[in-house]
N, C-alpha and C positions, 0 to 999 in steps of 0.2 A: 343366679337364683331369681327367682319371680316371688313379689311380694304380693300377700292375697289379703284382702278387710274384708272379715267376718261378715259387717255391717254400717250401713254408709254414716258420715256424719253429718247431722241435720242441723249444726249451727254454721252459721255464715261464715263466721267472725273465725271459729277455730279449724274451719274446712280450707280456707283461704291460709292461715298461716300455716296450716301440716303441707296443702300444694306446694306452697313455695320452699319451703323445705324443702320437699320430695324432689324437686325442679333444680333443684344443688344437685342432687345426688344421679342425676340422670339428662337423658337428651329427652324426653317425654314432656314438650309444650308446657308452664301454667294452666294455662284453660283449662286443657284436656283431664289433666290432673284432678283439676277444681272440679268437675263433673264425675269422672271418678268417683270420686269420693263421696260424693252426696247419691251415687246410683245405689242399686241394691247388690248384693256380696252376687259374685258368678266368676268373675277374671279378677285377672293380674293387675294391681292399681300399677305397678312397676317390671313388666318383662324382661328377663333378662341380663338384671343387675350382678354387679361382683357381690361375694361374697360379707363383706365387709359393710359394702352400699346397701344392702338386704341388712342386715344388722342394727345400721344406724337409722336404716328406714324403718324399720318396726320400733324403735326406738319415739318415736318423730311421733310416728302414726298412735301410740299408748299415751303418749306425752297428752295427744288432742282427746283423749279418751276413745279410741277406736281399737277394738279386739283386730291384733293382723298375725302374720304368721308368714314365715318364707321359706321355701320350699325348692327342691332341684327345678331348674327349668331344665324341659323335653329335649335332649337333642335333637337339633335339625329342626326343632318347632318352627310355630309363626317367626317371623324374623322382628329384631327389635323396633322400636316406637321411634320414630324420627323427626326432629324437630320442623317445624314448617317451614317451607324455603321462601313461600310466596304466594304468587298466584301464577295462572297457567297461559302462556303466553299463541296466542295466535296472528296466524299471518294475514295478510294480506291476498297474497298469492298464492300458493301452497300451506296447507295446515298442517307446515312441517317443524316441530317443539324446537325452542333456543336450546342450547348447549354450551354447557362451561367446561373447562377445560380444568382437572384435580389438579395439578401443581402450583402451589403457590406460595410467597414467602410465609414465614413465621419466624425469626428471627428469634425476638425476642423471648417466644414460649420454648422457643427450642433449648434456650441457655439456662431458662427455669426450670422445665423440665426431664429434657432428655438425659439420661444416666447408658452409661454402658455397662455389660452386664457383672453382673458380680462375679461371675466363674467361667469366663471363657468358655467355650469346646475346644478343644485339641483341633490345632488345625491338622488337616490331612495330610499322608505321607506322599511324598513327592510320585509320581510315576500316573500309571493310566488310572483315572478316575471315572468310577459309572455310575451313572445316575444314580439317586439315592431309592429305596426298594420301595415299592408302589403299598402303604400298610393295608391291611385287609380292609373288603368291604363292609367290617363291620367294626373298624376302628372308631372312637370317639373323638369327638370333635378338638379332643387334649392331644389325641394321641395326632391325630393329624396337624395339627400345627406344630407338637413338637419334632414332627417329621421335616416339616416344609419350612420354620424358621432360617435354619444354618443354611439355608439353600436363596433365601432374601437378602436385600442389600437396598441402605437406603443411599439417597444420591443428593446433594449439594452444589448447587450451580448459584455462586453469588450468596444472594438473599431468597432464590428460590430453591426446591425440595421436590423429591420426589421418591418414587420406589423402583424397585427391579428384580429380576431374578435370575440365577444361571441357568442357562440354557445347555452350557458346558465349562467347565473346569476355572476356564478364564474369559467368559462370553457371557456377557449378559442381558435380558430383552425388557423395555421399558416403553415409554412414550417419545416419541420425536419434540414432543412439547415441553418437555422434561430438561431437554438439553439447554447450554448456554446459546446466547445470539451468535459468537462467535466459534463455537464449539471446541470451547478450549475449558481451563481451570475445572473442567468434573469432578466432584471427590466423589468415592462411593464409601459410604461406610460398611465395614461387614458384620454379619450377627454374631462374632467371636471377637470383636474389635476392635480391628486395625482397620487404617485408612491408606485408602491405596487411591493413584489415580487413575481415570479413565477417559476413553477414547474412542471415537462414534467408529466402529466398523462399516456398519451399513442403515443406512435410513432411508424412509420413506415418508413424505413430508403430508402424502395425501393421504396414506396409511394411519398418516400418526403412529410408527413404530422405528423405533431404531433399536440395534445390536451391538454393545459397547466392549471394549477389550479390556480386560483388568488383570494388567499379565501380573502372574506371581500369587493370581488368588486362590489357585488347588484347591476349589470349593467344589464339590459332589454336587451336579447338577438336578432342579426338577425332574422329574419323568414327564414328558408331553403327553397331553393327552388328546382327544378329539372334539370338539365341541357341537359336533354334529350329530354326535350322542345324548346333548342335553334335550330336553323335555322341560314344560311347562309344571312346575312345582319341584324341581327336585332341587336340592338343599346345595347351596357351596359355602365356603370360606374363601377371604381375602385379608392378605395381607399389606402393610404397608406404612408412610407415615403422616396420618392425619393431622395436620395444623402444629406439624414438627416431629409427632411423638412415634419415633421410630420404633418399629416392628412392632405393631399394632395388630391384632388381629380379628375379624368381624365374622359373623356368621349371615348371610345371607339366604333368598328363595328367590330362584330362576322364574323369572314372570314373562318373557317371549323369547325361546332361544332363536331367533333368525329376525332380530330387527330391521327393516330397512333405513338406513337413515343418508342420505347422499350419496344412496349408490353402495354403499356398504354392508355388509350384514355383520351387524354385531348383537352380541348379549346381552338382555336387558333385564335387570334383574332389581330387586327390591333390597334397598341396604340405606344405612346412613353413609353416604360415602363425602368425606370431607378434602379441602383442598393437600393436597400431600399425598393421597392415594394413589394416584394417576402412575403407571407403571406398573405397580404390583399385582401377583399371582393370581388369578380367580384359580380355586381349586374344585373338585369335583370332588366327591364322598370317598375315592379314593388314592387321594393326595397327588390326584394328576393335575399340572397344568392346563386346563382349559382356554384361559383366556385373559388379555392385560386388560387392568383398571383403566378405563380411559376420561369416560364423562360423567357428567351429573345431568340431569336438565334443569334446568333455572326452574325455579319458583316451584318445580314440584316438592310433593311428598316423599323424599326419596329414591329416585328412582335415577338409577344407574348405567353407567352400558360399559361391556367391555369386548375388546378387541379378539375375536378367535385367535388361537396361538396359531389354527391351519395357515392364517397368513402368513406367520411366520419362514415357511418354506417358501413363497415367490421373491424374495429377498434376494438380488443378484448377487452372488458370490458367496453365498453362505449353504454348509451343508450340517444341516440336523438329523438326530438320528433319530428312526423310524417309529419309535416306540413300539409296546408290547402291551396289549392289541397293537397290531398298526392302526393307522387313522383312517376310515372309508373315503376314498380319494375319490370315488363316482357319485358317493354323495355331496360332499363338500362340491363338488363340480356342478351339480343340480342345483346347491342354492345357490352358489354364484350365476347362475342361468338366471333361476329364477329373478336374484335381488338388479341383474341389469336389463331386463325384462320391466320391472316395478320403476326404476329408475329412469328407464328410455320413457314412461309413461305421464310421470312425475317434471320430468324435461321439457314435455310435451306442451303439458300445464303452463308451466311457466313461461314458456315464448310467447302462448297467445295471451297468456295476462300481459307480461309487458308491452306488445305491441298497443296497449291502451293508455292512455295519454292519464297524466296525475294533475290534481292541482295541487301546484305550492303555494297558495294564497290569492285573498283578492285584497285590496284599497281604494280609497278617497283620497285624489290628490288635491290640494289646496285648491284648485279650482269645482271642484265639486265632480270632476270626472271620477268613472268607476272603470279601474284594470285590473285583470286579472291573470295569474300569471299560471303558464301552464309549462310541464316538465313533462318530456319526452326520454325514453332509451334507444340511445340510438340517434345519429342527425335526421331527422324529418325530411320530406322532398317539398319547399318551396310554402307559399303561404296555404295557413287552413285555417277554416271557419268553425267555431266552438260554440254551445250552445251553456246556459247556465239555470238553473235556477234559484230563486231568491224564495227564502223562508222565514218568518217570524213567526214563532210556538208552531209550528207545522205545517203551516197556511202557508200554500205559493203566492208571495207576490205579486210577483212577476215572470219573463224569462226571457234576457234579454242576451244578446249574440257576439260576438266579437272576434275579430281575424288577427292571427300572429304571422306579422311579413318576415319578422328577422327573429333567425334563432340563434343563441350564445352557447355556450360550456355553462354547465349551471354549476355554481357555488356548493348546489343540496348535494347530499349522500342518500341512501338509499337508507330506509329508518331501519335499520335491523342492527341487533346486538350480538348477533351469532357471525362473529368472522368465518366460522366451515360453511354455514351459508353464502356468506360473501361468494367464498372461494366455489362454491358449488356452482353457483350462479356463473362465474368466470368461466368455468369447465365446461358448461354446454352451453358458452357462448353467448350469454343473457346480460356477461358484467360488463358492457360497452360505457361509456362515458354517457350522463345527462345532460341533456338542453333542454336552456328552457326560454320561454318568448313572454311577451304580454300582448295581452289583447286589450284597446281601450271597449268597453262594452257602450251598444247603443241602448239607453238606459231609456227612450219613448214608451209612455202609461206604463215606468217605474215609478216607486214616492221618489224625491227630492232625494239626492244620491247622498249629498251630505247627514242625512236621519237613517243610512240604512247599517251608520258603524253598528257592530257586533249583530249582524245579522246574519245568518247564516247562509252560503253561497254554495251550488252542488254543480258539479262539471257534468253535465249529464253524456252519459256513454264512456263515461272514464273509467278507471282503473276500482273495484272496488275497492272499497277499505281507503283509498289513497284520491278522493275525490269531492271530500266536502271540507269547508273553513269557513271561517268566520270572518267578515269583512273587516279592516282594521285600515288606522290611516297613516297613510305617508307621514313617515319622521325624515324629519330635514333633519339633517347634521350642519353642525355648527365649526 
């Protein structure tokens, strides 16, 4: 249901307590709320709410003295309002978004929360089981998840969670990230609610996808579908277990079907997608599998990405069946062109930025000398001479120079919070070990080296983004 105000409310005091209400009852920010509600009547102060949550919201909103009303929301409409993750993270090197990975523990909400269902489905009779039937293209959004439910399974590793789906009878496809460290102890729960264990068939670790065995589960498989059939706006559903709460299910809108992201093409699509989802079903308006839940990106708005199931088929040893449509296997072949094309390009970038030297800092050693320490990828060939400049409020200093003879294994990491980057970086050869050296700088018509702590120092011809600091001084340890 989508909750609508007649007319905004123009006291402070009672616009602020009906937001926070409203803020109980949904993922829709405070803030955004508060604004809301003070704007003039045109939308949805609440997109998308249960039944119930629309109820108690117009409840809330009459309390503050504001006329509301709640109403069906559009199938397939805007997709829901999503809490704000952050802010937007850019690189150094490549202006390639951080990535989180959906599975993660919930332990605790999972024991407060999670119920199995009240009425079972009948499990299935033993023998050949087919896929479950693909419901019409103009089934609603009910009818498609109660299609796609009994065909999900959520997954339990430890204290971490995830989702999956069958792919066939006793085979199910999820995340690689999903799995234990040692890939053992898997439980899957199934949407009829037994717990059975499972067992990695086949994975791919750069994929992020594995295929798990769950003998004994005679559960009617997804229908596959093709993902090279989406388009920019069309509508899906995901299933899965967000922050524990198994077999969840969200409505979403396809925002780039062929994203590049490491060489990858996945689906990127606009959703609330929380830790727990990773694995589960992206569905397409006709209860085909499209695509698995994979990431989030840090700090955004929502924004998602999932894994084509086409991958699914390079999976050594594993045969899936064809589906009906079959899948266009010259197009799917085209964007893989395409995304290692964009990829080789992307590679490109990155070699010649790292080939540019970083600084890790400069200092004031007790005697009043200034070094400066410089980080290389890669062992450097023999000694080099580094140029710097020295700034206070904007104003160059100075600029003074300095040679590193000896270079070490440096202590630093490379500042990124995205491990697939890491690993990207590995893959075309850029994740080499850093050294790093000092330089003592000749500080002639510098001020007095000792007056320059906290001034700002710039590696001139270095790395950008990874080239300037702030001078600080030598700590003795005691």
């Amino acid at each position: 249901m989508d909750v609508i105000v007649a007319a905004p409310i123009g006291d402070d005091r009672r616009r602020y307590r009906a937001a926070r209400e409203l803020a109980a009852l949904s993922n829709v920010p405070l803030a955004r709320l508060k604004d809301r509600l003070g704007q003039p009547a045109g939308g949805a102060v609440l997109p998308a709410v249960t039944r119930d949550a629309a109820r108690r919201a117009v409840a809330v909103l009459a309390a503050a003295g504001a006329a509301a009303r709640s109403e069906a929301t559009p199938l397939f409409g805007e997709a829901a309002e999503v809490p704000e993750l952050g802010r937007e993270i850019s690189r150094n090197r490549i202006p390639l978004p951080v990535f989180v990975l959906a599975a993660a523990a919930a332990a605790v909400i999972v024991a407060l929360l999670v119920r199995k269902p009240s009425a079972p489905p009948a499990t299935p009779a033993a023998g050949r089981v087919t896929p479950a039937p693909s419901p019409a293209p103009t089934a609603s959004a009910h009818d498609l998840a109660a299609a796609a439910l009994a065909s999900t399974v959520a997954l339990r590793c430890g204290d971490g969670g995830g989702a999956g789906f069958f792919v066939a009878p006793d085979l199910v496809a999820t995340n690689a990230h999903v799995l234990c460290h040692d890939r053992a102890s898997l439980q899957a729960t199934l949407h009829d609610g037994r717990r059975l264990p499972a067992s990695v068939a086949a994975s791919d670790d750069w994929l992020d996808v594995a295929l798990l065995r769950v003998p004994g589960a005679g559960i009617r498989p997804l229908p596959l579908g093709d993902a090279t059939r989406l388009e920019p706006g069309d509508a899906v559903l995901f299933i899965g277990s967000p922050l524990g709460m198994d077999f969840s299910v969200s409505r979403a809108i396809v925002s780039h079907p062929r994203r590049n992201v490491y060489g990858i093409a996945f689906v990127q699509f606009d959703a609330n997608v929380n830790p727990g989802n990773s694995g589960g079903p992206l569905l397409d308006t006709e209860g085909r599998a499209v695509g698995i839940v994979s990431m989030m990106l840090l700090d955004s708005r929502g924004l998602a990405f999932a894994l084509p199931v086409n991958y699914l088929r390079s999976l050594p040893g594993v045969s899936l069946p064809v589906g009906e449509p079959p899948p266009d296997f010259a197009a799917w072949r085209k964007i893989l062109a395409s995304v290692e094309q964009q990829d080789a390009a992307d590679a490109s970038v990155a070699r010649d930025s790292f080939r540019l030297p970083g600084l890790a800092g400069a200092a004031v050693d007790p005697d009043g000398r200034l070094f400066a320490f410089v980080v290389m990828v890669g062992r450097p060939a023999g000694s080099r001479s580094y140029t710097f400049a020295l700034r206070r409020g904007g104003q160059v200093l100075c600029r003074p120079s300095g040679v590193v003879d000896t270079w070490g294994t440096s202590s630093a990491t490379i500042p990124e919070r995205d491990p697939r980057y890491l690993r990207w970086l590995k893959r075309i050869g850029v994740g080499a070990d850093l050294y790093s050296g000092s330089a003592e700088l000749a500080t002639a018509g510098c001020p007095d080296p000792r007056t320059l702590v906290g001034v700002e120092i710039d590696l001139e011809g270095g790395q950008p983004g990874a080239s300037r600091s702030l001078v600080d001084t030598f700590r003795m340890e005691r």
